[in-house]
N, C-alpha and C positions, 0 to 999 in steps of 0.2 A: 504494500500500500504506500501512498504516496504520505511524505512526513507532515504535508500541510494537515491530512484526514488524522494522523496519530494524535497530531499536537491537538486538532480540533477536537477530539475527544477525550484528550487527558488520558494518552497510552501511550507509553513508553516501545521503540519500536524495537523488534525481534533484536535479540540479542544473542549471541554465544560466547562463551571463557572458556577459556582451556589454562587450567591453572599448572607450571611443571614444576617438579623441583623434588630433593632427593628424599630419601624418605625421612617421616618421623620428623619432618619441620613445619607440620599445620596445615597443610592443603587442605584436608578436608572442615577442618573448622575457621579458615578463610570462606572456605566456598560457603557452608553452611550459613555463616553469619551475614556473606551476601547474600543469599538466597533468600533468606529470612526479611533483609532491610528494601530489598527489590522488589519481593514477592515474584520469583523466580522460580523453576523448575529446577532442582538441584540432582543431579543425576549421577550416580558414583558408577565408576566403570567397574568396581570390583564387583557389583551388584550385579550389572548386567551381562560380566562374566562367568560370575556364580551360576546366576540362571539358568542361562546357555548350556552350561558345563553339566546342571541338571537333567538336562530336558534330554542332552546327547546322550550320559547315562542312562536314563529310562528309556530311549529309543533301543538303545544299544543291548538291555537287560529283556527289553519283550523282545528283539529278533534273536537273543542267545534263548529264550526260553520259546519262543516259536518253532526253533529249531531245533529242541529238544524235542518237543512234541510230535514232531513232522517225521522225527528220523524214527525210521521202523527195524532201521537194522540189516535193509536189503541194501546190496550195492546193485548203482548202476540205475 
């Protein structure tokens, strides 16, 4: 949208941070604390790794046990 439409309605326009730095120095309670004063979506990548990393597991766990099911024992 155009910034004239943002400002005329008193909204802040789309934004991304990308915050870096080494570990165990505050990133996430930076980010947290802008989030909070912005009223921002705060998004933690460990999160949406964690996720991921679950959903592959459970995919991974039903075609290991599909294929238990499935094998009868015969070759070929």
């Amino acid at each position: 949208m155009n910034q004239l439409i943002y400002e005329s309605l008193g909204l802040f326009q789309p934004m991304r941070v990308c915050i870096l730095g080494p570990p165990a120095v505050g990133k996430t309670t930076i980010c947290s604390e802008l989030a909070k004063q912005f009223k921002l979506h705060h998004i933690k990548i460990k999160d949406v790794i964690d996720e991921a990393m679950a959903k592959l597991q459970a995919s991974a766990d039903r075609a290991d046990k599909g294929d238990e099911e499935d094998d009868d024992g015969r070759g070929g």
